[in-house]
C-alpha positions in Angstrom: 33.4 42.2 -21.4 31.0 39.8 -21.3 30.1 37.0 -24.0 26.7 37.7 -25.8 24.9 35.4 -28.0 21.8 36.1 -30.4 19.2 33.9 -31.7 16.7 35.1 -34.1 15.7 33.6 -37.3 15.7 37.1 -39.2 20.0 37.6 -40.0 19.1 41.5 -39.9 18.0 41.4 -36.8 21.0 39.3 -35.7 23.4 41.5 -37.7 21.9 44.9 -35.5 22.0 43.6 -32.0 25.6 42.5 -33.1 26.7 45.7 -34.2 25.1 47.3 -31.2 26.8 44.4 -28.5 29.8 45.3 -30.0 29.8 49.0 -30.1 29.3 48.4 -26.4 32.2 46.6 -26.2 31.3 42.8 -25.6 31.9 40.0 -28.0 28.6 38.7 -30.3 27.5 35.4 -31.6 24.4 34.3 -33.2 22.7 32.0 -35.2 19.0 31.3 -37.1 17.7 28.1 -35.8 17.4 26.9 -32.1 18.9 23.8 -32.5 22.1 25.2 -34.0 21.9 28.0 -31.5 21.8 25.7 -28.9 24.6 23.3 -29.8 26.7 27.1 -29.9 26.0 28.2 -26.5 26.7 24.4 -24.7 30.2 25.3 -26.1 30.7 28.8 -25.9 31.2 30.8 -22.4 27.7 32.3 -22.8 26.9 35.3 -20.4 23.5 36.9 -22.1 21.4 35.6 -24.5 18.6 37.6 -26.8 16.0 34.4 -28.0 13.3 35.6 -30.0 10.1 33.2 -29.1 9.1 31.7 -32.8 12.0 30.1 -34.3 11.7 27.8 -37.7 12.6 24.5 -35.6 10.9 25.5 -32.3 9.4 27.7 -29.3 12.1 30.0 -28.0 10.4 30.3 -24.5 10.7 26.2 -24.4 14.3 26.9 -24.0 14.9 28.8 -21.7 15.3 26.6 -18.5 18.0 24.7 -21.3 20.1 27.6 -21.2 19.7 28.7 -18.0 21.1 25.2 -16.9 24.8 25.8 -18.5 27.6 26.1 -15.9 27.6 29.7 -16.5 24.0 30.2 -16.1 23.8 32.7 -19.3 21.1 35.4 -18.4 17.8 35.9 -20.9 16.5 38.5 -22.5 13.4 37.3 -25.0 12.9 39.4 -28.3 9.7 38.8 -30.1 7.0 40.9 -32.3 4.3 39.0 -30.9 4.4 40.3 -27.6 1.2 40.4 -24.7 1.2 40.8 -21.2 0.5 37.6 -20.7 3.9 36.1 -23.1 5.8 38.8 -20.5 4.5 36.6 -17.6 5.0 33.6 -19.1 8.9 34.6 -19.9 9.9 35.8 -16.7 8.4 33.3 -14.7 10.3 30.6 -17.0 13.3 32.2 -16.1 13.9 34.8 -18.6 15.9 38.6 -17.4 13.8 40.5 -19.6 11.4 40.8 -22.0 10.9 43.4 -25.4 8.8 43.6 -28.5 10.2 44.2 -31.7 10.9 46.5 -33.8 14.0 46.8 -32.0 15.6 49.8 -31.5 19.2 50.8 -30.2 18.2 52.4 -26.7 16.4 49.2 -26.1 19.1 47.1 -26.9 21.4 48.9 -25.3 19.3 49.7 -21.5 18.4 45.7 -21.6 21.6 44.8 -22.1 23.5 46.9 -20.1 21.1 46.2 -17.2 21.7 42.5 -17.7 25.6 42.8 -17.8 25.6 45.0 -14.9 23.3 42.5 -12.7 26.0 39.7 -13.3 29.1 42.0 -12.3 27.1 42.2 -8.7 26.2 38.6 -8.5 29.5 37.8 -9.3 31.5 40.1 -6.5 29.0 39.7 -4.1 28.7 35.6 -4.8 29.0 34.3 -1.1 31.3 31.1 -0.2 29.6 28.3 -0.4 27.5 27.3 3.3 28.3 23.5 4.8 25.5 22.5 5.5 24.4 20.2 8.6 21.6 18.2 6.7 21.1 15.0 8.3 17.4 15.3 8.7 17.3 15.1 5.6 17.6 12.3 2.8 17.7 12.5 -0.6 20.2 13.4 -4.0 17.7 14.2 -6.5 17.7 17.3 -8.4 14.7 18.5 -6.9 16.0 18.2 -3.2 19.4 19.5 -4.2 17.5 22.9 -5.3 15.6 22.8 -2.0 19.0 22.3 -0.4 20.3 25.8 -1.9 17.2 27.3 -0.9 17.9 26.1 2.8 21.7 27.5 2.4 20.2 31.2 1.5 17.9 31.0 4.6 20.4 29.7 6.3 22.6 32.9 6.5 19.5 35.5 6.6 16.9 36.3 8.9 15.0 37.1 6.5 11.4 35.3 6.8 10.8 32.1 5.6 7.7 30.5 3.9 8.0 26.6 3.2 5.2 25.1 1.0 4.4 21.9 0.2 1.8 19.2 0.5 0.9 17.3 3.7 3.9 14.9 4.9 7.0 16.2 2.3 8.7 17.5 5.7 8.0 21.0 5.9 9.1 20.6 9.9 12.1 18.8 9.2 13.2 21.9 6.4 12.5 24.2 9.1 14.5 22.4 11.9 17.6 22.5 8.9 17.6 25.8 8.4 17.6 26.9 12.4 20.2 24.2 12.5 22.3 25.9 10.3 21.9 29.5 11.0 23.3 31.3 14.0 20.9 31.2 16.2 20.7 27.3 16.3 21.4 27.2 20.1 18.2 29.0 20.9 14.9 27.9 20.9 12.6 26.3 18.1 9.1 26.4 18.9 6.4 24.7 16.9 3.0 26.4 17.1 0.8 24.2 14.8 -2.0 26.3 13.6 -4.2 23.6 12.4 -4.3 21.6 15.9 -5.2 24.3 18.5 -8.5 25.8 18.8 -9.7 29.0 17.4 -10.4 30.5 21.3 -7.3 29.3 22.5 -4.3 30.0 20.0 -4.6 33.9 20.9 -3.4 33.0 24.7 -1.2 30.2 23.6 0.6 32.8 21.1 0.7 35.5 23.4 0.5 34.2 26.5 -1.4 35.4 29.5 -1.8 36.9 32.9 -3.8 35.6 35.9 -7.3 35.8 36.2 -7.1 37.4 32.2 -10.1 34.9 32.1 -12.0 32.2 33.7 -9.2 29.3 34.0 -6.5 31.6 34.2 -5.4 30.8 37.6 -1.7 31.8 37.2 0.7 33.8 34.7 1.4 31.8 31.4 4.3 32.6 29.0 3.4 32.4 25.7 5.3 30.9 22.5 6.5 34.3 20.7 8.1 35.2 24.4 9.3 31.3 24.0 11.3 31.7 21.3 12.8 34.8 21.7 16.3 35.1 19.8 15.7 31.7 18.4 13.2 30.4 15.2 9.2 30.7 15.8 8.0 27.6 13.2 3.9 28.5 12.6 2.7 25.2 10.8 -0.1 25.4 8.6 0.1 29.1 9.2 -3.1 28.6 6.5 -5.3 27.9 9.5 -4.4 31.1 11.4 -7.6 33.0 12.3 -8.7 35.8 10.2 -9.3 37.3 13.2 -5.6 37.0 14.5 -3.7 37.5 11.3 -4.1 41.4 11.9 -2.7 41.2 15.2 0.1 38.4 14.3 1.4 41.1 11.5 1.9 43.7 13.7 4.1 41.5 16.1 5.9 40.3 13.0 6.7 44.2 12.1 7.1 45.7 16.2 8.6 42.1 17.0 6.7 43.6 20.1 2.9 41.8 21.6 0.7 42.4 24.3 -0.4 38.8 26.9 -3.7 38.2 27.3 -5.3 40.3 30.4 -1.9 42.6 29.9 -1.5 46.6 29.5 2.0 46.0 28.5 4.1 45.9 25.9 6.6 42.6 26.0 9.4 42.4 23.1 10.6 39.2 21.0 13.3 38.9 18.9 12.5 35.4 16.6 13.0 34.3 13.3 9.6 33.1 11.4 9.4 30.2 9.6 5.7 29.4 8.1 4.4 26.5 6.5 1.5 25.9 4.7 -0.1 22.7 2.5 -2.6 25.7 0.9 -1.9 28.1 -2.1 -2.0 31.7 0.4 -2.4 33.5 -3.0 -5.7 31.6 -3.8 -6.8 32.4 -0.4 -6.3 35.9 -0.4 -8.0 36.3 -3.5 -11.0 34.1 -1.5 -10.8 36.5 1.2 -9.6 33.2 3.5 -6.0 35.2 4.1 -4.1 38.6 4.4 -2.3 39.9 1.3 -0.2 42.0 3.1 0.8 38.7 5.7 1.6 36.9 2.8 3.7 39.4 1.5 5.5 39.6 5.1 5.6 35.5 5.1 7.8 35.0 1.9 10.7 36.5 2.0 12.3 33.5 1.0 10.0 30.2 -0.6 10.8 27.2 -0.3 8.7 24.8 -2.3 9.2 21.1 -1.5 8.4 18.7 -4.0 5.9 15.5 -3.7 7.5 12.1 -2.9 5.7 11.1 -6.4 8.0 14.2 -8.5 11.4 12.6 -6.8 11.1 9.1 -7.3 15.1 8.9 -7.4 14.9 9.4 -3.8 12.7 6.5 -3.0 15.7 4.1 -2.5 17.8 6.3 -0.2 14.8 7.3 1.8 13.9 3.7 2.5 17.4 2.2 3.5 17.7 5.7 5.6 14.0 4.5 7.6 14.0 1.0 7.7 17.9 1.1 9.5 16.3 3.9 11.5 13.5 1.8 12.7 15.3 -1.4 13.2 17.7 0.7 15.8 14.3 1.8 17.5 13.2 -2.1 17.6 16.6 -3.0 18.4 16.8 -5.6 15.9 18.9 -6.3 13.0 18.9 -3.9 9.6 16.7 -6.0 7.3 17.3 -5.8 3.5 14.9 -5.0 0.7 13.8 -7.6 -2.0 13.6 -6.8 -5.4 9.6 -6.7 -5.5 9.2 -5.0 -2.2 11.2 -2.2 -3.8 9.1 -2.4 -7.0 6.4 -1.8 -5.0 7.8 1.6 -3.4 8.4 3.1 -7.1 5.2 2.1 -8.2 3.3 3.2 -5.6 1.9 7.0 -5.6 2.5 8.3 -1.8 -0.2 10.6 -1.5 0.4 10.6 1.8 4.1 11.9 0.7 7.4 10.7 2.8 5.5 10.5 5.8 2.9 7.6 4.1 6.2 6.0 3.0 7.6 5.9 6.8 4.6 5.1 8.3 4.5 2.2 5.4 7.9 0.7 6.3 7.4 1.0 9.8 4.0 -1.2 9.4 6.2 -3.9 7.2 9.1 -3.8 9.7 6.2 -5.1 12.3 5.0 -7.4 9.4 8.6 -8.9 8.9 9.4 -9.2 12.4 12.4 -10.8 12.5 12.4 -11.5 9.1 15.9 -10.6 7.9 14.4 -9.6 4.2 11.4 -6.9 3.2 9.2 -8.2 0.3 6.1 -6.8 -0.5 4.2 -9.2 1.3 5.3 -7.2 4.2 3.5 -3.8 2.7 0.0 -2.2 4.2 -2.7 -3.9 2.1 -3.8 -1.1 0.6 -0.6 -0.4 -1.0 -0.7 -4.2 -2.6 -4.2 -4.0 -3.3 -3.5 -0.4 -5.5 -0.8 -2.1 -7.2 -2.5 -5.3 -8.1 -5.5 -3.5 -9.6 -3.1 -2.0 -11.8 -1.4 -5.4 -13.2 -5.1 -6.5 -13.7 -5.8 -3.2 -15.4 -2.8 -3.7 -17.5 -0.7 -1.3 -16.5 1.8 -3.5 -15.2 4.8 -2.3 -12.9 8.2 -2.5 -14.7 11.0 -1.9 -12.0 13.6 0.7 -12.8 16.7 -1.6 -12.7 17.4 -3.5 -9.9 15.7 -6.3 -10.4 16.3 -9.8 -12.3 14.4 -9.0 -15.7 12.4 -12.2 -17.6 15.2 -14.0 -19.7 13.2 -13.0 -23.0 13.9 -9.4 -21.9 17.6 -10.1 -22.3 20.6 -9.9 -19.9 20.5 -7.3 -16.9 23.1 -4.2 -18.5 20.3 -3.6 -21.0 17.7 -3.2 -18.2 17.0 0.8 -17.3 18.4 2.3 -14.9 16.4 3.7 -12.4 17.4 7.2 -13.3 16.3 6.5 -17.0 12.9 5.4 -16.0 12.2 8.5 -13.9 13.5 10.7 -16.7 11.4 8.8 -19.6 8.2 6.7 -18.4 7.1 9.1 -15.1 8.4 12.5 -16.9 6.6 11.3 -20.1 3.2 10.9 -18.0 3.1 14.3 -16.4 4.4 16.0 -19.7 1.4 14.4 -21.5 -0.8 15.2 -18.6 0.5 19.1 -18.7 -0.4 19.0 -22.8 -3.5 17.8 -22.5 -4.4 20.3 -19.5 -3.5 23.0 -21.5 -5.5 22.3 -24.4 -8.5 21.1 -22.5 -8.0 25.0 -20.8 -7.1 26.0 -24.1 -3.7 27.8 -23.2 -5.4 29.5 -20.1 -2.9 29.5 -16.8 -5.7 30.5 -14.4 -8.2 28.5 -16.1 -5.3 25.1 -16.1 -4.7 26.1 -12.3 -7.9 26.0 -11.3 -8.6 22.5 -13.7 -5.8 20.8 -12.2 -5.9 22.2 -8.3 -2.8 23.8 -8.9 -1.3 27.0 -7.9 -0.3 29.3 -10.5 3.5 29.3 -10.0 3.5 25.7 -9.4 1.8 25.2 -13.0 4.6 27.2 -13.9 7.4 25.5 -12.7 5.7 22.2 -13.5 5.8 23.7 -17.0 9.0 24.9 -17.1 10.6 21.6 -15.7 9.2 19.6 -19.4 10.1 22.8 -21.4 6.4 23.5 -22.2 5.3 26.7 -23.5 2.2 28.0 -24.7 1.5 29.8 -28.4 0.6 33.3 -27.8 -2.2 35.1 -30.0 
């Protein structure tokens, strides 16, 4: 039996899917406005919920990452009589099970809901035990990282392909070298083909290797990085970059698992795992022409989409205690502390550059410091204090999260935000406003924001979904 709630502001409406939930046998809840709905299904055992999208006291659609976040992870299925194919696509990629346009009647109650409860009896008999995970590359406790940490536990215990994306210098390598780690094969090889750094006229023969004399240079038989990595993980980085010209070939070898050397009439077999990464949106270059649709479609079996150092902020801390002790080791010097500006500095600062700006960053103030047994800002790259002193003189000044001494007319420390707090109001209160007023200026078109803001559609999405923002539909 599973536990259904209904939240509609029409009581008719309510009263029928009620009837109908419990002619089915399953119990039935419901309520009028969101807000009351809401506070019911935080305290009720929630399995499926119908949320019509205009409610008195809100946008149903704006709450559906809310209920989706309970422990029991309650399953959506949106009602409305304002439906469009675009409010369909905006539901189910916020999160939502299913999606049905009123009037109502009893079959579609009924096959939606019967769909739903069957979908959770699977999940929960098939629900594997959870994976321990080996991820000390990796550094970080956010909620962002934590999802990509699930992600790496699904791939972990597949073989399924993999497709990590995110922009330059989030650690696409090091997810990659986690998730060979902790799958079975992490004893055999991991080879890194990095489609960006070799040449067009040579990343055929370095992929497939060659036999002598196949061409002028060729002076004796090369083994080539599929045959490489043969029962172990084949990591193409910036598979973006792969040659139109190749990606026909490179899909065939991903379906055989078989490929032909350079200069060779024979067949040679290898049995890897494929991990891609890419910094570009593959769906925006196959609609440019610029990349296979059906080699994307082979790529992501599995995505894994790493945030920007920038969206994680609560990991700026860890990361740079985990570096700077990391470095000193390398120096072989003593661990060096952080003052309280020098670590303003790192939250204020926007790391285009990502975690690998910030390491490259420490590692210059490390050299700075010398044997200095404290970090202060003084220490950073210029640049970095230049950025954040035309932004005092601009008036946006840097308030620190927490750690730091505040002025004596800002009253004692224990009233000073936490870091948390700062991430979750100040920085989460920019990008919602940013996401508004993108919307408006594209007037509630997705491809139109996208292409405004240099975003991929799905990104836009979750971006969306993570500040419970939803659109009106007409």
């Amino acid at each position: 039996m599973a536990s259904v709630f209904i939240l509609d502001d029409d009581e008719m409406i309510c009263q029928l899917i009620s009837t109908i939930v419990s002619q089915m046998g399953h119990e039935a809840h419901y309520a009028l406005r969101l807000h009351q709905g809401l506070q019911q299904i935080a305290e009720k055992n929630i399995d499926i919920v119908f949320l019509d999208v205009r409610l008195p006291d809100g946008n149903g659609l704006s709450a559906i990452s809310e209920i989706r976040e309970h422990p029991n992870h309650p399953e959506v299925i949106i009602i409305t009589g304002e439906g469009s194919p675009e409010g369909a696509e905006f539901a189910i990629e916020y999160g939502a099970w299913d999606y049905i346009q009123k009037p109502l009647s009893k079959k579609k109650v009924q096959l939606s809901l019967s769909r739903t409860h069957q979908y959770r009896q699977n999940l929960s008999d098939s629900q594997p035990q959870p994976v321990a995970l080996n991820l000390e590359r990796i550094v970080g406790k956010s909620k962002q990282i934590k999802d990509c940490y699930n992600a790496v536990a699904r791939a972990a215990t597949s073989n399924t392909n993999v497709l990590i994306w995110g922009e330059t210098g989030t650690g696409k390598e090091v997810f990659a070298k986690a998730i060979h780690e902790n799958c079975i094969c992490t004893q055999e090889p991991f080879v890194v083909v990095d489609c960006a750094a070799l040449p067009e006229t040579l990343i055929e023969s370095a992929l497939f290797g060659y036999e002598k004399g196949a061409f002028t240079g060729a002076e004796q038989r090369q083994t080539g990085l599929i045959a490489k990595a043969d029962g172990g993980t084949l990591f193409l980085d910036e598979v973006g970059e792969l040659p139109m010209s190749l990606q026909k070939t490179f899909l065939r070898v991903l379906q055989e698992k078989t490929f032909r050397p350079v200069g060779s009439t024979k067949e040679q077999r290898s049995d890897f795992r494929l991990i891609a990464a890419t910094n570009r949106n593959l769906e925006e270059c196959v609609e440019e022409g610029r990349f296979r649709e059906d080699l994307l479609y082979r790529l992501k079996g599995i995505t894994i989409e790493l945030p920007p150092l920038r969206g994680r902020l609560a990991d700026i801390k860890d990361l740079a205690l985990h570096y700077i002790d990391k470095i000193c080791a390398r120096y072989e010097i003593e661990p060096k502390t952080m003052a309280d500006d020098f670590l303003e500095a790192l939250f204020a600062y926007s790391w285009r550059g990502n975690v690998r700006e910030l390491i490259n960053s420490l590692e210059e103030a490390i050299s700075q410091a010398r044997f200095e047994p404290v970090l202060f800002a003084n220490h950073l790259p210029s640049k970095i204090r230049v950025l954040l002193a035309k932004k005092s003189v601009a008036g946006r000044t840097v308030e620190h999260p927490g750690s730091i001494v505040p002025p004596a007319e800002n009253g004692p420390r224990e009233k000073f935000l936490s870091y948390q707090r700062f991430a979750d109001t100040v920085l989460a209160d920019h990008e919602r406003r940013y996401l508004l007023d993108l919307l408006r200026f594209a007037q509630n078109n997705i491809s139109e924001a996208s292409r405004v803001a240099g975003l991929g559609r799905t990104r836009l999405y979750k971006m969306l979904k993570k500040h419970n923002i939803s659109r009106k539909f007409l």
